[in-house]
DOKE-151279 format. One record per residue (C-alpha): residue in three letters; x, y, z. Coordinates in nm, 4 decimals. Example, Ala and Ser with C-alpha at 12.3 -4.5 7.8 and 13.67 -1.06 7.14 Angstrom:
<pt residuo="ALA" c1="1.2300" c2="-0.4500" c3="0.7800"/>
<pt residuo="SER" c1="1.3670" c2="-0.1060" c3="0.7140"/>
END
This chain:
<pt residuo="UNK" c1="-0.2587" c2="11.6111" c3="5.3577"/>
<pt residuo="UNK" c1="-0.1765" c2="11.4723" c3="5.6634"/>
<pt residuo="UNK" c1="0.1559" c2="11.5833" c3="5.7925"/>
<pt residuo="UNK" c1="0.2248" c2="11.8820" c3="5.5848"/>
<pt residuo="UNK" c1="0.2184" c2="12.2228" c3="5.7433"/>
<pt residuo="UNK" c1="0.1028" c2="12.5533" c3="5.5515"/>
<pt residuo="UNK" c1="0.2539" c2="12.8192" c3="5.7470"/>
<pt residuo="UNK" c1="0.3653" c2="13.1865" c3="5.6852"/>
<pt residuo="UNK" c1="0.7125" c2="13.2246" c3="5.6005"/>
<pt residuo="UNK" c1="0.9810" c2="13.3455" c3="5.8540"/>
<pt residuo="UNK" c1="1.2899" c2="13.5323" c3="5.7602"/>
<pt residuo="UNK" c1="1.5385" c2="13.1931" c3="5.8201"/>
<pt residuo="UNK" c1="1.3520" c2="13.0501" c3="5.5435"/>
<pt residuo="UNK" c1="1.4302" c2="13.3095" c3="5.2953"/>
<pt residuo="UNK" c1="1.7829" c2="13.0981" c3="5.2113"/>
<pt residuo="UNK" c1="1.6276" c2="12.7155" c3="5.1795"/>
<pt residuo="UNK" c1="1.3128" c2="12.9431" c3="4.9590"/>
<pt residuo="UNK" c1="1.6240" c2="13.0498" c3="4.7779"/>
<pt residuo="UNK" c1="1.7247" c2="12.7105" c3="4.6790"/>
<pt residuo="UNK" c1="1.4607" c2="12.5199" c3="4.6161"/>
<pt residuo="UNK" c1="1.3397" c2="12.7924" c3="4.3699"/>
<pt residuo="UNK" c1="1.6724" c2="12.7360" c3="4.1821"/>
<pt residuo="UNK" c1="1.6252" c2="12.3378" c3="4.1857"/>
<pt residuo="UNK" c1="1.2519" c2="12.3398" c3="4.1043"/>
<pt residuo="UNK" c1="1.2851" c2="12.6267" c3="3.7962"/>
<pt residuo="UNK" c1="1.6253" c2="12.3641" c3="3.6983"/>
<pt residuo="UNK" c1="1.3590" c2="12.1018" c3="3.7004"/>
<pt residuo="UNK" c1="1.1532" c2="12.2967" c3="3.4732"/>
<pt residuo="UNK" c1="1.3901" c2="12.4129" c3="3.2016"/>
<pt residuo="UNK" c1="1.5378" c2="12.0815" c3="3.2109"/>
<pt residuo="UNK" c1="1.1563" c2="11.9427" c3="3.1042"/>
<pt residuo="UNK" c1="1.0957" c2="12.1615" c3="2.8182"/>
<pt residuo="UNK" c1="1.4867" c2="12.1367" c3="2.7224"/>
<pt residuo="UNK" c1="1.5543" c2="12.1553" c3="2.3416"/>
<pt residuo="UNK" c1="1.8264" c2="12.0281" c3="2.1550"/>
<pt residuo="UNK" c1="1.9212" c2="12.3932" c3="2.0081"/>
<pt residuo="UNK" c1="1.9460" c2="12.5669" c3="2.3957"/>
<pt residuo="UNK" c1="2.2679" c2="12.5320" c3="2.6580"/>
<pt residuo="UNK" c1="2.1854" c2="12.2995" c3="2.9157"/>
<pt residuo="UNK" c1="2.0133" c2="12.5164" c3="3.1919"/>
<pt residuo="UNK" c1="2.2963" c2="12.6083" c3="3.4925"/>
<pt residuo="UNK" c1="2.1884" c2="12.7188" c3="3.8457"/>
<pt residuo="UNK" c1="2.1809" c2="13.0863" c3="3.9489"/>
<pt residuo="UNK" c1="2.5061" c2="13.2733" c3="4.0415"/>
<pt residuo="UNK" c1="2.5980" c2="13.3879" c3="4.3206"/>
<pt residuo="UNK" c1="2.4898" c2="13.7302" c3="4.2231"/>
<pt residuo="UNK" c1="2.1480" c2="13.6633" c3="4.1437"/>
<pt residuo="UNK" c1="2.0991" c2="13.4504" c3="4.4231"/>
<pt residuo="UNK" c1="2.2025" c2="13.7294" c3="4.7045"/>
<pt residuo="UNK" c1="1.9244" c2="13.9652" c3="4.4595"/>
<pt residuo="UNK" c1="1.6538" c2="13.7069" c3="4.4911"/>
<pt residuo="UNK" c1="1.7287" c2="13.6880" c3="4.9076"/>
<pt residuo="UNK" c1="1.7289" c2="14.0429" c3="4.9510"/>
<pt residuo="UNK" c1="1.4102" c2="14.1039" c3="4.7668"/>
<pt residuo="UNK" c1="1.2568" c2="13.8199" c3="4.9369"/>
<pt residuo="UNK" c1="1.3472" c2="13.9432" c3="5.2851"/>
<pt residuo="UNK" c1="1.2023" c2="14.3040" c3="5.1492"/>
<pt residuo="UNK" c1="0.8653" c2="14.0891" c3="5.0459"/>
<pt residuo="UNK" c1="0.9228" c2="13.9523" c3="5.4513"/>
<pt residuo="UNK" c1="0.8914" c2="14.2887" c3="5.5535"/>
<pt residuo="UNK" c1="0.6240" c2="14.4584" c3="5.3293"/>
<pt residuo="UNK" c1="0.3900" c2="14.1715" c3="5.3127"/>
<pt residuo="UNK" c1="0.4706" c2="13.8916" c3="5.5526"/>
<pt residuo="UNK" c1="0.0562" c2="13.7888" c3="5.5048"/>
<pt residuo="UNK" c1="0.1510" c2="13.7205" c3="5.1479"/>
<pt residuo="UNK" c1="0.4379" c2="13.5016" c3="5.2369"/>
<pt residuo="UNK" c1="0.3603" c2="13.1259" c3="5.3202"/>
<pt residuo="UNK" c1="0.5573" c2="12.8031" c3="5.3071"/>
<pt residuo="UNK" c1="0.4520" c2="12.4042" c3="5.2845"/>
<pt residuo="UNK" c1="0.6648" c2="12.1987" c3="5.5205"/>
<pt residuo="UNK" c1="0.7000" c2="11.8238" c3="5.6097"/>
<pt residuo="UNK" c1="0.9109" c2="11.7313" c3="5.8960"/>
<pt residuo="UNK" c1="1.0374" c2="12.0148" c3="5.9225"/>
<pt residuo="UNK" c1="1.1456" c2="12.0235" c3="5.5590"/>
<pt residuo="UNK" c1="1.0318" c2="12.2969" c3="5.3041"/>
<pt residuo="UNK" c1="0.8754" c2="12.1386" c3="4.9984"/>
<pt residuo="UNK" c1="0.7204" c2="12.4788" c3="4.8371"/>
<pt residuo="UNK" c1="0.6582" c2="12.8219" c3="4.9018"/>
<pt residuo="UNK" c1="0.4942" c2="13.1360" c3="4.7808"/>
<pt residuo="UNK" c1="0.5448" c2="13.5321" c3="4.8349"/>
<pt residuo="UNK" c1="0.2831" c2="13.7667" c3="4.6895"/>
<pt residuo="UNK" c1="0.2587" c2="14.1858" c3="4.7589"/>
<pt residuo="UNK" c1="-0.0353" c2="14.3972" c3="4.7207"/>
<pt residuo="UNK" c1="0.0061" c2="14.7684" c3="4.6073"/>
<pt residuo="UNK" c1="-0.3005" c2="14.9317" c3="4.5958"/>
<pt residuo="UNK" c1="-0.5575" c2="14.7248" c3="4.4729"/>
<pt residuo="UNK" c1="-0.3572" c2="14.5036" c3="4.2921"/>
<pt residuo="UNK" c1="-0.1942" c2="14.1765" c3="4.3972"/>
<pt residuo="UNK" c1="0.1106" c2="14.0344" c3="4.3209"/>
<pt residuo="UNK" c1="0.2286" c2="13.6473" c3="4.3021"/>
<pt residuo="UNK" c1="0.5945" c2="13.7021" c3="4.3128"/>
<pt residuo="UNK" c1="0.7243" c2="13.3734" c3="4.3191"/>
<pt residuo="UNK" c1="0.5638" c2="12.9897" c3="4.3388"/>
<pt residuo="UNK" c1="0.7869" c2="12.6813" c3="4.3563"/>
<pt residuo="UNK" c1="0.6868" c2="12.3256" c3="4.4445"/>
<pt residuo="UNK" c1="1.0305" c2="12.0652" c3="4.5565"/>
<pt residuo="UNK" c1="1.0905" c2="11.8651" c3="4.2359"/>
<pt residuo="UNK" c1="0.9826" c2="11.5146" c3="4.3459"/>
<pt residuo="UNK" c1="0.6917" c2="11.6376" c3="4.5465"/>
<pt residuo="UNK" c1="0.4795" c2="11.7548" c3="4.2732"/>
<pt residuo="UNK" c1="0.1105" c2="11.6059" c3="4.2193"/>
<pt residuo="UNK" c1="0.0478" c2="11.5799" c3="4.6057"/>
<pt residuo="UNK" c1="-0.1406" c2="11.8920" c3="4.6115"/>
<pt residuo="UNK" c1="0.1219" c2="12.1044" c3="4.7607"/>
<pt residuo="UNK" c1="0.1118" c2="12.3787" c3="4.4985"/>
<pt residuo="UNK" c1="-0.2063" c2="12.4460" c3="4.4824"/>
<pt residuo="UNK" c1="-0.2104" c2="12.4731" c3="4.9169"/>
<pt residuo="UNK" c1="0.0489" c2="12.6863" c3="4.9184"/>
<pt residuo="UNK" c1="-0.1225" c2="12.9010" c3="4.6192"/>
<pt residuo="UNK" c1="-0.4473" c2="12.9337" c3="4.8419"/>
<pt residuo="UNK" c1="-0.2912" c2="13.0707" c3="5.0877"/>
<pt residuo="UNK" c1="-0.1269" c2="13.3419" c3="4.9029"/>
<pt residuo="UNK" c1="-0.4016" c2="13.4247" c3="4.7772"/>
<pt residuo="UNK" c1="-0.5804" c2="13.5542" c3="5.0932"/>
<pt residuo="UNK" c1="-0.3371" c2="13.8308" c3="5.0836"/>
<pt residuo="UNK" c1="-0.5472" c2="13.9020" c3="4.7590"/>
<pt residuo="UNK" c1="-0.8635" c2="13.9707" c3="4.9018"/>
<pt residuo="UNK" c1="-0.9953" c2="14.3048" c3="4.8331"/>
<pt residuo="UNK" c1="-0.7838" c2="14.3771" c3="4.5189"/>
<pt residuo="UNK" c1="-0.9751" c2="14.4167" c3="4.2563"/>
<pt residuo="UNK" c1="-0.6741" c2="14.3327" c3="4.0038"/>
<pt residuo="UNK" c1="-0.4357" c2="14.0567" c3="4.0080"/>
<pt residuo="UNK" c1="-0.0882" c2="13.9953" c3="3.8017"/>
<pt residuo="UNK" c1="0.1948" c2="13.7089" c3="3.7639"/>
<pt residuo="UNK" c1="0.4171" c2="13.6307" c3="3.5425"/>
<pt residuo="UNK" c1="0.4069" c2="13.2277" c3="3.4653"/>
<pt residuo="UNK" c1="0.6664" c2="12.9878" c3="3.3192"/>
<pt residuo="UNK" c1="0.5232" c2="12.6882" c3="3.0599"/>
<pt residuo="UNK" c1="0.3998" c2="12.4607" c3="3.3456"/>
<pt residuo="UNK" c1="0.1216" c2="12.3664" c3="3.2331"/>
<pt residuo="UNK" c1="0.0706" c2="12.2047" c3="3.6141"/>
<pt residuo="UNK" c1="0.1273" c2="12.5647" c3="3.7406"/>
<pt residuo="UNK" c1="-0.0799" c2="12.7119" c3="3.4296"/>
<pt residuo="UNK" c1="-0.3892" c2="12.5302" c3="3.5005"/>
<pt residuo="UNK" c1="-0.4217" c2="12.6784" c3="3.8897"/>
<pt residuo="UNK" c1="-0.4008" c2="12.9979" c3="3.7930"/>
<pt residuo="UNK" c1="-0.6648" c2="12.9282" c3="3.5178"/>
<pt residuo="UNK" c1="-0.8681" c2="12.8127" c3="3.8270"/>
<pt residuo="UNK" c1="-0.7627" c2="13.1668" c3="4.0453"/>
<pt residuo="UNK" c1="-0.9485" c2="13.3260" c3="3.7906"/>
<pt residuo="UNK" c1="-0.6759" c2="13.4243" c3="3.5789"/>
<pt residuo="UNK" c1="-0.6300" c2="13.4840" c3="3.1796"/>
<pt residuo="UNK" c1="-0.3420" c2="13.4000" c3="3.0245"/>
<pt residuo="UNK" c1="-0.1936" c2="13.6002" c3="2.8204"/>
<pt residuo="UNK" c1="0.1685" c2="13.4658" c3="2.6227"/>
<pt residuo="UNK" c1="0.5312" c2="13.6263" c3="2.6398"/>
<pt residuo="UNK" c1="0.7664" c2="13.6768" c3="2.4053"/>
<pt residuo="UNK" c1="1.1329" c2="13.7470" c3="2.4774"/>
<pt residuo="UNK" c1="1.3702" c2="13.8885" c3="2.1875"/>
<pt residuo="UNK" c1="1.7286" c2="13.8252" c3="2.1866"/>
<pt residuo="UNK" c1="2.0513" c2="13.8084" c3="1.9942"/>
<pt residuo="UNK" c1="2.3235" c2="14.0573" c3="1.8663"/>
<pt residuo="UNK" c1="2.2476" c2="14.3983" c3="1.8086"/>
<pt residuo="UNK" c1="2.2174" c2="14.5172" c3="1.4643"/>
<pt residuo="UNK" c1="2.3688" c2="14.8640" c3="1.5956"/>
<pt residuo="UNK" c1="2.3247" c2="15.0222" c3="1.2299"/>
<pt residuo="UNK" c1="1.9886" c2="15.0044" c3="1.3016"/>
<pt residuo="UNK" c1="1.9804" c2="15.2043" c3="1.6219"/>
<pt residuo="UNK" c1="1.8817" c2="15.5775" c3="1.5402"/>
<pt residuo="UNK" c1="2.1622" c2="15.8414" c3="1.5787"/>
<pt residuo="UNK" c1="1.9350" c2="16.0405" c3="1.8766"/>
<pt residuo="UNK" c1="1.9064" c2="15.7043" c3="2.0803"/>
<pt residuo="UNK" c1="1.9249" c2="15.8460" c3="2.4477"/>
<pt residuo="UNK" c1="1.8480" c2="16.1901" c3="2.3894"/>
<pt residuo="UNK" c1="1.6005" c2="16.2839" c3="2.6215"/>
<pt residuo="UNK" c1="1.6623" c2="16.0135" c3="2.8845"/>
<pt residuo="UNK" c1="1.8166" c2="16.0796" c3="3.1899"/>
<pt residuo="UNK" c1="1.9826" c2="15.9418" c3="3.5298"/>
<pt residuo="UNK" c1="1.6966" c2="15.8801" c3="3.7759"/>
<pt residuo="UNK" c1="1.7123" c2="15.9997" c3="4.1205"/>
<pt residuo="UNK" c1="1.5235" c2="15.9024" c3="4.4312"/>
<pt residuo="UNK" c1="1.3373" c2="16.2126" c3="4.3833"/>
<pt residuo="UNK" c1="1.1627" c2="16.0276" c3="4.0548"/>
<pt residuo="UNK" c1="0.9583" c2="15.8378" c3="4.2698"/>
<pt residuo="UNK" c1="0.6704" c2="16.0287" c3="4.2984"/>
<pt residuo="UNK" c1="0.6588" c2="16.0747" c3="3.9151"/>
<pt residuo="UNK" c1="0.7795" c2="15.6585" c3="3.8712"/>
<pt residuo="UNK" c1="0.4863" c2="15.5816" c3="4.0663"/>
<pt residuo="UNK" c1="0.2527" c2="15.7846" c3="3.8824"/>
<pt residuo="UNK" c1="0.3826" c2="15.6323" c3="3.5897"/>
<pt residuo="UNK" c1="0.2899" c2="15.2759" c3="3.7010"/>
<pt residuo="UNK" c1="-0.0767" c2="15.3737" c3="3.8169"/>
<pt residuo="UNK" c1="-0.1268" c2="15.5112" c3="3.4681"/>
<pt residuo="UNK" c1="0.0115" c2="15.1778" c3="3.3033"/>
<pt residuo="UNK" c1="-0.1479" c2="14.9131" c3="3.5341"/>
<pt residuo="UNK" c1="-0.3813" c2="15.0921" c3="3.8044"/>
<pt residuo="UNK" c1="-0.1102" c2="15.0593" c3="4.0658"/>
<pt residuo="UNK" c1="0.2188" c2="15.2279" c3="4.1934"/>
<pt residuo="UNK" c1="0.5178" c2="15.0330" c3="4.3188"/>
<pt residuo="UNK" c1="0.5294" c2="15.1881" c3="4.6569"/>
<pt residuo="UNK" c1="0.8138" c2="15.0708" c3="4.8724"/>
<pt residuo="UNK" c1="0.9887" c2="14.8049" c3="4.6303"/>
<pt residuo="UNK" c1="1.1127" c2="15.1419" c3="4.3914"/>
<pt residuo="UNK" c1="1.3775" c2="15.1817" c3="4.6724"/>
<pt residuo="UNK" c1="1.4645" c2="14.8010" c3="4.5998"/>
<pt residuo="UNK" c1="1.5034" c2="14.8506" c3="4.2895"/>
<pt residuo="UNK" c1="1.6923" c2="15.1596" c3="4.3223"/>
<pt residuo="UNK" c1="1.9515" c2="14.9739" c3="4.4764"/>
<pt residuo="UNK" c1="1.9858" c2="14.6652" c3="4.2904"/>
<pt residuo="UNK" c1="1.9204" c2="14.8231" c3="3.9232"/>
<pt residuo="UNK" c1="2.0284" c2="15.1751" c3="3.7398"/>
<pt residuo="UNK" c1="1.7615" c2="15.3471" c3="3.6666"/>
<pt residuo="UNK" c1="1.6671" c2="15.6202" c3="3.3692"/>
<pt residuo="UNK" c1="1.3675" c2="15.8485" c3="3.3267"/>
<pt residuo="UNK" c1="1.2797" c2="15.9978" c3="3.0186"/>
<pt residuo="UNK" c1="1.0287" c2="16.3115" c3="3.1274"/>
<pt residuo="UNK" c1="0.8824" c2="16.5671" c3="2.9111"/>
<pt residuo="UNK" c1="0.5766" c2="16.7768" c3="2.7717"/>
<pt residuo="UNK" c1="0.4598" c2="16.4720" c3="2.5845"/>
<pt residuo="UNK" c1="0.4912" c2="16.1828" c3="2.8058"/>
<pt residuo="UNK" c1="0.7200" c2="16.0334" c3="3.0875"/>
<pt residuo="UNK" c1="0.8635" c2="15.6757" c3="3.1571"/>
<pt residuo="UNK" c1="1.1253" c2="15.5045" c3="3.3415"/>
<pt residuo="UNK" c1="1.3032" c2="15.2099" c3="3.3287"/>
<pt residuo="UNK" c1="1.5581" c2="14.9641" c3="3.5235"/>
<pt residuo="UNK" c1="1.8388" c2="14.8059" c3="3.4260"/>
<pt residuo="UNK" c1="1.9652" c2="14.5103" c3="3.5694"/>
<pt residuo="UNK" c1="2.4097" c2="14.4954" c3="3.5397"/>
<pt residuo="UNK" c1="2.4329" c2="14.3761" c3="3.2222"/>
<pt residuo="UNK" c1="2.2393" c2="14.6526" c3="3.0644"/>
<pt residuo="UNK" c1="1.9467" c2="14.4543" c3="2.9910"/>
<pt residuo="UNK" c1="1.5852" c2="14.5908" c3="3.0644"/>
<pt residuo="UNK" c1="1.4674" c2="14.5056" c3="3.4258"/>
<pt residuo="UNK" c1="1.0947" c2="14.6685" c3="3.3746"/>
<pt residuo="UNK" c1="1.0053" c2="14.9300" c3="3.1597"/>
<pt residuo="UNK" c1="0.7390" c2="15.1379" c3="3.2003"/>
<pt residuo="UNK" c1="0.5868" c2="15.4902" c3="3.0062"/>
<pt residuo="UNK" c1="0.2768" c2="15.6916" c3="2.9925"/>
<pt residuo="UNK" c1="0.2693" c2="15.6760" c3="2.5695"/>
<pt residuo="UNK" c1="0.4303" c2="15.4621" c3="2.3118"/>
<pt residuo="UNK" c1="0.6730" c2="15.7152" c3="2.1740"/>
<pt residuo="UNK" c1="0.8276" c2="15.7369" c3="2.5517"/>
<pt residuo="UNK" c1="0.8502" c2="15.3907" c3="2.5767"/>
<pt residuo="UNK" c1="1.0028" c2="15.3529" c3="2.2473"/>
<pt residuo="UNK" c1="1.2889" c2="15.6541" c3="2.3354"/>
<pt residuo="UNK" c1="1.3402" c2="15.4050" c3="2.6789"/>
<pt residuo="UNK" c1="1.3886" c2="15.1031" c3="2.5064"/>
<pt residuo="UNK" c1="1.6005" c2="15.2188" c3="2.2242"/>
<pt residuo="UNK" c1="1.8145" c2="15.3933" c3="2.4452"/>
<pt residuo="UNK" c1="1.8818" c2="15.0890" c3="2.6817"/>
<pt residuo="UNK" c1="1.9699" c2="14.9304" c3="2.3515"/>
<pt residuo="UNK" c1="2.2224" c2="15.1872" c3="2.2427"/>
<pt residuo="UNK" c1="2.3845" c2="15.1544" c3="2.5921"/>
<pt residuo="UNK" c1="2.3594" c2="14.7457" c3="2.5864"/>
<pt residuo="UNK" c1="2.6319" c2="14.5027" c3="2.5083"/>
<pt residuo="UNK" c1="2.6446" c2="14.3337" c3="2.1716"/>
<pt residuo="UNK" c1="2.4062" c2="14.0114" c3="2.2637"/>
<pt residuo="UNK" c1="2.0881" c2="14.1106" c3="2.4472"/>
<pt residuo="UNK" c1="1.7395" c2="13.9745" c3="2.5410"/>
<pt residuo="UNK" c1="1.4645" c2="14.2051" c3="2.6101"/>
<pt residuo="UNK" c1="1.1734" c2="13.9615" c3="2.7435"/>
<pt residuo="UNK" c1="0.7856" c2="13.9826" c3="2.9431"/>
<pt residuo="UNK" c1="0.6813" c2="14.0975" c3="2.6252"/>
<pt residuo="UNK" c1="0.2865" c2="14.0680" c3="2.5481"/>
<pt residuo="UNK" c1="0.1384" c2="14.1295" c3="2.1911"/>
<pt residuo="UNK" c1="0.0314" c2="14.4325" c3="2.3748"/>
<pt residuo="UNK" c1="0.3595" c2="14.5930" c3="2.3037"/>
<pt residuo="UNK" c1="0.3851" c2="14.5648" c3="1.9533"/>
<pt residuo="UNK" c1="0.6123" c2="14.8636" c3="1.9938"/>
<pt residuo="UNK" c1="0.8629" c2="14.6562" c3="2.1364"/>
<pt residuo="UNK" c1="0.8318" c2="14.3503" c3="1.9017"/>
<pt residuo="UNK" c1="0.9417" c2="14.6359" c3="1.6155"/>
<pt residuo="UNK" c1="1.1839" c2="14.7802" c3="1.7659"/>
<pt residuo="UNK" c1="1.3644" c2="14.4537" c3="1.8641"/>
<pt residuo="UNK" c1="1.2916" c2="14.3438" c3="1.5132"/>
<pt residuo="UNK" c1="1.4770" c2="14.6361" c3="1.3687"/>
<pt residuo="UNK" c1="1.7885" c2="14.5167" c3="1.5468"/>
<pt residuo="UNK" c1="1.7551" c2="14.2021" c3="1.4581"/>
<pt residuo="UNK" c1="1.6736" c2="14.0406" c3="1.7690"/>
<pt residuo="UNK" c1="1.5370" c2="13.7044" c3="1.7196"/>
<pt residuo="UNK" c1="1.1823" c2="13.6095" c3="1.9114"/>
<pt residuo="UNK" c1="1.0679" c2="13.2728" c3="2.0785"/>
<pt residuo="UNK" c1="0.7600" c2="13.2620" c3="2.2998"/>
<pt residuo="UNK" c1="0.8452" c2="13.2615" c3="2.6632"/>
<pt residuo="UNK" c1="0.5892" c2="13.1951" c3="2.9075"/>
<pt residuo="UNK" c1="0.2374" c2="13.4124" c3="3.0173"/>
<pt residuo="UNK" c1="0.1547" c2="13.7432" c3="3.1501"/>
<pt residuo="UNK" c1="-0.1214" c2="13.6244" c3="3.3730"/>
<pt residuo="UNK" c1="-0.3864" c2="13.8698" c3="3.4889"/>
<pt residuo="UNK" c1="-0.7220" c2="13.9192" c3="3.6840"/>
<pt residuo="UNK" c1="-0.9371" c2="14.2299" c3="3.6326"/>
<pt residuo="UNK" c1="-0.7384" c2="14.4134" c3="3.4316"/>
<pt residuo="UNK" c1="-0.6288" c2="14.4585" c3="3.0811"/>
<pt residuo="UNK" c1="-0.2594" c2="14.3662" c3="2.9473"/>
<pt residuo="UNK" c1="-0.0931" c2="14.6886" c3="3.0166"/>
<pt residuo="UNK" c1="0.0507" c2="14.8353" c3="2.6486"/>
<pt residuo="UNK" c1="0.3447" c2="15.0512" c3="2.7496"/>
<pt residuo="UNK" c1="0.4896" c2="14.8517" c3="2.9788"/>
<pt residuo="UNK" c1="0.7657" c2="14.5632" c3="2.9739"/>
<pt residuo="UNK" c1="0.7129" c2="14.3805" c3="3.3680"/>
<pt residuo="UNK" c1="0.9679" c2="14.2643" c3="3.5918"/>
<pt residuo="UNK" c1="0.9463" c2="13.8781" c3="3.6770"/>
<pt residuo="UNK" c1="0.9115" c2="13.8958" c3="4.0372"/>
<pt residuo="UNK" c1="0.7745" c2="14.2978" c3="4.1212"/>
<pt residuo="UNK" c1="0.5638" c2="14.2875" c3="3.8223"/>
END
């Protein structure tokens, strides 16, 4: 297209990135917008300053993964993507709204993507654009649909040993959350556990039969769960339960984790379809609740 620049993405851009992810995924809630959901609000503060910082730690990990599409000097859409050991990452993908159906997306996506080559897996996790839906399709990708599970908490339900055997997680769990995620999708988290670290509180359950982790974001809810068997990952999530406030959502859930569809059930947690786990060269991983953006 003549006139629009695909370039890699420098750390001033990280703050426009910021916005225009909030306007374009505004955009996008306000499309599929029913009658029985709140009118979709822009991030807060909070979450904004969480989605620059792990941006800027994207910047710095994997600036070939990085890219932006500008006009004039103006940003109309972006992309940041990580690699961790054979596997590659689309973090986040946002097109200006307005600007959509001029190719820009699917530029943008490309170029991403050459920070793929060599993996031999790929993941994302997609909204319900079906515009955004169909170029993954073409990347190669299966689609594979969310659930997310929310509501009040049934608390009679929760079992009287919820949290018993789960633990604060130190920096020294690294090593063992790491092994954790190569035995759930073929590839550790590296250097974004230390992000997390810092922006979630973190729990490891760790034991003769099986060990797990998960993050929790500052409401309690769970940021990415992960476990080496389904009985840890069930001790995980009914223990970030137990500890959760009254009305919860537990979400990136694939009919892979059945586990977690009963156990959200049992509290009475009610379930609407949310979204795809998208994935190249790999299975959906069965223990294992994602985070949006790490994966």
């Amino acid at each position: 297209m003549s006139g629009v620049l695909i370039r890699p993405m420098r750390a001033d851009d990280v703050p426009t990135a910021e916005r225009l992810s909030d306007e374009a995924f505004l955009e996008l809630d306000r499309r599929v917008f029913r009658r029985d959901q709140p009118d979709p609000e822009p991030r807060r503060p909070d979450h904004s300053a969480g989605w620059v910082e792990r941006t800027r730690h994207l910047l710095g990990t994997d600036a070939a993964g990085c890219w932006v599409a500008e006009e004039d000097g103006a940003m109309l859409g972006f992309a940041t993507s990580l690699r961790r050991e054979g596997t590659w990452v689309l973090a986040t993908y946002a097109v200006r709204p307005g600007q959509q159906g001029r190719g820009l997306g699917r530029q943008v996506l490309d170029a991403a993507l050459t920070h793929s080559q060599g993996c031999l897996r790929g993941m994302l996790s997609a909204s319900d654009d079906p515009r955004a839906v169909r170029r993954y399709l073409l990347a190669g990708f299966t689609m594979h649909p969310q659930m997310s599970l929310s509501g009040t908490v049934d608390r009679t339900a929760i079992p009287p040993d919820a949290g018993a055997k789960v633990r604060e997680a130190t920096a020294a769990d690294t090593d063992l959350m790491d092994s954790v995620d190569r035995h759930c999708r073929g590839a550790a988290h590296g250097p974004d556990h230390p992000l997390m670290q810092r922006i979630f509180r973190a729990v490891v359950s760790d034991s003769t039969t099986g060990s797990g982790y998960a993050y929790l974001n500052p409401r309690g809810a769970v940021a990415l769960l992960a476990a080496t068997n389904r009985r840890t990952a069930q001790r995980l999530l009914w223990s970030a339960i137990a500890e959760g406030p009254g009305e919860q959502t537990i979400g990136h859930v694939t009919a892979a984790n059945a586990w977690a569809v009963e156990i959200c059930t049992a509290v009475r947690l009610g379930l609407r379809t949310s979204g795809y786990l998208a994935l190249r060269g790999m299975r959906p991983p069965t223990t294992y609740l994602h985070n949006g953006a790490l994966l």
